[in-house]
FIROSE-145967 format. One record per residue: x, y, z of N, C-alpha, C, O, CB in turn. Coordinates in steps of 0.02 Angstrom, whole numbers, always signed. Glycine has a CB too. Example, Ala and Ser with C-alpha at 12.3 -4.5 7.8 and 13.67 -1.06 7.14 Angstrom:
% residues 2
+--------+--------+--------+--------+--------+--------+--------+--------+--------+--------+--------+--------+--------+--------+--------+
|    n_x |    n_y |    n_z |   ca_x |   ca_y |   ca_z |    c_x |    c_y |    c_z |    o_x |    o_y |    o_z |   cb_x |   cb_y |   cb_z |
+--------+--------+--------+--------+--------+--------+--------+--------+--------+--------+--------+--------+--------+--------+--------+
|   +660 |   -284 |   +390 |   +615 |   -225 |   +390 |   +660 |   -165 |   +390 |   +712 |   -166 |   +423 |   +565 |   -224 |   +452 |
|   +642 |   -112 |   +354 |   +684 |    -53 |   +357 |   +645 |     +2 |   +394 |   +670 |    +57 |   +402 |   +704 |    -30 |   +286 |
+--------+--------+--------+--------+--------+--------+--------+--------+--------+--------+--------+--------+--------+--------+--------+
% end
This chain:
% residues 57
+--------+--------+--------+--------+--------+--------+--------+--------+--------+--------+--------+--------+--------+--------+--------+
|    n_x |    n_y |    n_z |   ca_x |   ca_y |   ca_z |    c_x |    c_y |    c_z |    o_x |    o_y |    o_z |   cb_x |   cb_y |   cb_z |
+--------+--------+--------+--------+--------+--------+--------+--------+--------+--------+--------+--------+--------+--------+--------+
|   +679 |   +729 |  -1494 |   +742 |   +706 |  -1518 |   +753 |   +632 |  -1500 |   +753 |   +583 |  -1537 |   +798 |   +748 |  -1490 |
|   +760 |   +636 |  -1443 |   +746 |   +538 |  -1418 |   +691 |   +504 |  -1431 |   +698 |   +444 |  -1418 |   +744 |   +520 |  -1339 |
|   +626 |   +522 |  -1457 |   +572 |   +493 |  -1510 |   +604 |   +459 |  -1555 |   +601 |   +398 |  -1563 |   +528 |   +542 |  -1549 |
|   +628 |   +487 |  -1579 |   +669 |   +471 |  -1661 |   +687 |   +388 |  -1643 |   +661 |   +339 |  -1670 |   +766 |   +534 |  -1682 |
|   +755 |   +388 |  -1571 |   +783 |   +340 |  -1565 |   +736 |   +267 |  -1548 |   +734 |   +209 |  -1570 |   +828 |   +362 |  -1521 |
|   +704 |   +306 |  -1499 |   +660 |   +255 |  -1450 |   +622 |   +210 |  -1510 |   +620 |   +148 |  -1514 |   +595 |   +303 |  -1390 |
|   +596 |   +252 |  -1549 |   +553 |   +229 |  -1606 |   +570 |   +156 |  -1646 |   +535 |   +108 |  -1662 |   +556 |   +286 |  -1658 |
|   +647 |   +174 |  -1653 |   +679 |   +109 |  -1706 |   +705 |    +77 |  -1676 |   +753 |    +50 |  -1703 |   +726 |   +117 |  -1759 |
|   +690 |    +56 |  -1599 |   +703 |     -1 |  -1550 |   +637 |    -61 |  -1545 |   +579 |    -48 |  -1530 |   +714 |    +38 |  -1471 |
|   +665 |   -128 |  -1563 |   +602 |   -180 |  -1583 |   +565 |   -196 |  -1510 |   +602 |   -239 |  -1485 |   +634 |   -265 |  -1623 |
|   +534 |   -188 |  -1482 |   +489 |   -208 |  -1431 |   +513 |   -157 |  -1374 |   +541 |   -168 |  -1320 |   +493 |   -291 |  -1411 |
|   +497 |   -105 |  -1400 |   +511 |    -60 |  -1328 |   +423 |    -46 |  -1291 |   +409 |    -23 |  -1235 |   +558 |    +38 |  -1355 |
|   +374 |    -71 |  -1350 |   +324 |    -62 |  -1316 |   +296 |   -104 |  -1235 |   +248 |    -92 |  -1198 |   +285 |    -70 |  -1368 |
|   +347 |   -151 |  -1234 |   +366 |   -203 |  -1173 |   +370 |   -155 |  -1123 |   +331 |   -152 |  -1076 |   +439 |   -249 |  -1179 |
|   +436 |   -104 |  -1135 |   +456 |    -94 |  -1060 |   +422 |    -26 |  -1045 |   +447 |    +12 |  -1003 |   +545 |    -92 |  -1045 |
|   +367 |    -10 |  -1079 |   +297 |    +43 |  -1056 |   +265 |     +4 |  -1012 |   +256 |    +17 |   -952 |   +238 |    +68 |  -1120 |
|   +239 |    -62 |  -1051 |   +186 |   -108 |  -1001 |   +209 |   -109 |   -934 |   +177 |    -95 |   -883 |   +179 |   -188 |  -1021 |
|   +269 |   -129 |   -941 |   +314 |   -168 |   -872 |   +321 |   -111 |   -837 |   +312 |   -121 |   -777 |   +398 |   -208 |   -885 |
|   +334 |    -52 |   -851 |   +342 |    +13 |   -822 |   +263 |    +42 |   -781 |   +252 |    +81 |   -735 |   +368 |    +65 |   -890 |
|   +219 |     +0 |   -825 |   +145 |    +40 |   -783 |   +124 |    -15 |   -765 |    +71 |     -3 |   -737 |    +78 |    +87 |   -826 |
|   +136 |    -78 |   -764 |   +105 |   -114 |   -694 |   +143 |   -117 |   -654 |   +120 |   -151 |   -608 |    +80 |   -179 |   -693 |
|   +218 |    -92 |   -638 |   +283 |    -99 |   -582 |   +232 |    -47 |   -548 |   +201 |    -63 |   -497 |   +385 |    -72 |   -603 |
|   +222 |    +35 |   -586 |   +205 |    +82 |   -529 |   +118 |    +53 |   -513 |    +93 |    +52 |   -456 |   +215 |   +178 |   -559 |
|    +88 |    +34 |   -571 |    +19 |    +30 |   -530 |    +13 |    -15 |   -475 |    -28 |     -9 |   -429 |    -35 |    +12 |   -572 |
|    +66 |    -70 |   -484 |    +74 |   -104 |   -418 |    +90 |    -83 |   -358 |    +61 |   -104 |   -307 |   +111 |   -140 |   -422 |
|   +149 |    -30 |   -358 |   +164 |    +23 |   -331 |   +124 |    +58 |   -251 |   +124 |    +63 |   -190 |   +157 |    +60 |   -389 |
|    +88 |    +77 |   -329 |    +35 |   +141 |   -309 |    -28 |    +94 |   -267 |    -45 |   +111 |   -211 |     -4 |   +192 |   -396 |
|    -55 |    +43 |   -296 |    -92 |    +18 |   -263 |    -77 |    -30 |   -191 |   -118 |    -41 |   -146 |   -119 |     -7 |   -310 |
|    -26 |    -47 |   -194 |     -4 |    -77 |   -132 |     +6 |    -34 |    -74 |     +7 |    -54 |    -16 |    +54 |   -110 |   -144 |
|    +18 |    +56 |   -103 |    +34 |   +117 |    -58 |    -20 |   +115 |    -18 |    -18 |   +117 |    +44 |    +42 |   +188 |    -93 |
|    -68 |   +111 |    -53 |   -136 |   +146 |    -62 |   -170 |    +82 |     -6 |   -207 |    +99 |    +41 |   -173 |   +151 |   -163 |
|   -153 |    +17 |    -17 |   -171 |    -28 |    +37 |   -138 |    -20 |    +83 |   -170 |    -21 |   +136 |   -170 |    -88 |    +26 |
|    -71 |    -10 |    +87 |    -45 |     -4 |   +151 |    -77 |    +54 |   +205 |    -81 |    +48 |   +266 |    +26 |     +7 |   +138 |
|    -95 |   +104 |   +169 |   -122 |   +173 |   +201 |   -176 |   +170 |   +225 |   -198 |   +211 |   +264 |   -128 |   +227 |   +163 |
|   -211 |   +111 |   +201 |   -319 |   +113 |   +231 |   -312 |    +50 |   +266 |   -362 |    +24 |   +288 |   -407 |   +102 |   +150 |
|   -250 |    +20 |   +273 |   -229 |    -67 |   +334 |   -211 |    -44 |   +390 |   -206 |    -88 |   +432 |   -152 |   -129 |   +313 |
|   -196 |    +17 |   +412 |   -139 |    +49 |   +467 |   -199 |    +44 |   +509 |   -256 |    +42 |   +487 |    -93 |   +135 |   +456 |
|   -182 |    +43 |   +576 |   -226 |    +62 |   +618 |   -235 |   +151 |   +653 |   -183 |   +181 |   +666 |   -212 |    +11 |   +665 |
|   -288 |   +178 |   +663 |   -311 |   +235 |   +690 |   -245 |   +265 |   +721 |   -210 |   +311 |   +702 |   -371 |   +223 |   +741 |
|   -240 |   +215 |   +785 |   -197 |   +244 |   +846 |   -132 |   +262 |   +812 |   -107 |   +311 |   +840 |   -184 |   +186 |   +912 |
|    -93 |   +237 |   +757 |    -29 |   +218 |   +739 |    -37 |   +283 |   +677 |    +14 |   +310 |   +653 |    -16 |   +123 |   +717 |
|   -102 |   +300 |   +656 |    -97 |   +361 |   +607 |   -104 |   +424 |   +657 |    -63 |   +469 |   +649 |   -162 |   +360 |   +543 |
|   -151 |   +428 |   +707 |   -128 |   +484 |   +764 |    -79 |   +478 |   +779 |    -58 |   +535 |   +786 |   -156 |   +490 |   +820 |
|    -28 |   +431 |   +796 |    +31 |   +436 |   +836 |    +90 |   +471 |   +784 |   +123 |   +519 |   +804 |    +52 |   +355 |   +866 |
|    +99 |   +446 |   +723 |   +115 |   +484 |   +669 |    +95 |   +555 |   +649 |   +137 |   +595 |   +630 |    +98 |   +452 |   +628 |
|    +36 |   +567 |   +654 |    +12 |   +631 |   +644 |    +17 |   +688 |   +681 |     +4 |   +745 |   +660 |    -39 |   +626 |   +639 |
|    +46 |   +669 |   +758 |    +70 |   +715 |   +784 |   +142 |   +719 |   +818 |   +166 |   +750 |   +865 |    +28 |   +725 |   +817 |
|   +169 |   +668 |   +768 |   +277 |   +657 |   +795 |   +290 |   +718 |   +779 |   +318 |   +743 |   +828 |   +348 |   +592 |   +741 |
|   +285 |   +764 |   +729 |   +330 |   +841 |   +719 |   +301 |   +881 |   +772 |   +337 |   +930 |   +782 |   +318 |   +886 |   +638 |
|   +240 |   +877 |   +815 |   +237 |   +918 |   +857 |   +237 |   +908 |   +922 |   +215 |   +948 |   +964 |   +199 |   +944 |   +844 |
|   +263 |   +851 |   +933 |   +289 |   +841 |   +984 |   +333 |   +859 |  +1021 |   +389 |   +838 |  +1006 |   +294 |   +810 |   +982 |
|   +327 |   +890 |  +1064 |   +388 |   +945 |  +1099 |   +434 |   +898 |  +1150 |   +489 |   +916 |  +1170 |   +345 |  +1018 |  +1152 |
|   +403 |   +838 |  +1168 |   +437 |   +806 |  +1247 |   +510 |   +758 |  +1211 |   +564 |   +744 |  +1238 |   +360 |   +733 |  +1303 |
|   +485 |   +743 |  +1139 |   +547 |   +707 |  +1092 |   +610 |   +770 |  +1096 |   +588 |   +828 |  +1100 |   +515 |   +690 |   +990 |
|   +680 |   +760 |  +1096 |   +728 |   +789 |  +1078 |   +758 |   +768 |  +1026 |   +758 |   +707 |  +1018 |   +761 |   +795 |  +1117 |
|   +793 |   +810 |   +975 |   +802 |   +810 |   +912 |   +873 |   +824 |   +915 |   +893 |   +882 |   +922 |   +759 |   +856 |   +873 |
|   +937 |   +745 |   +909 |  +1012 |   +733 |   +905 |  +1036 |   +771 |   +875 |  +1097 |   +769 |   +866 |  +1036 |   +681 |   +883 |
+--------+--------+--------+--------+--------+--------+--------+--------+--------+--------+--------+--------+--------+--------+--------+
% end
């Protein structure tokens, strides 16, 4: 039903592009941030929920 509309809008093929390099930028900057972290700081994360000595406000 919104095909119909989207269709007879002049350069909407713009805000697809702009829409998939915002997330591939996104995604790839995630993706760097996650393999830049250091070891100690992804163990220390990896075990905050089971940490029993933290108290929870």
């Amino acid at each position: 039903m919104f095909s119909k509309y989207i269709a007879t809008i002049e350069g909407v093929e713009v805000y697809a592009i702009i829409a998939l390099i915002f997330f591939f930028i996104f995604f790839i900057s995630t993706f760097a941030w996650a393999f830049t972290r250091k070891k100690d700081y992804l163990k220390e994360m990896e075990n905050l929920p089971l940490d029993n000595n933290s108290q929870n406000n």
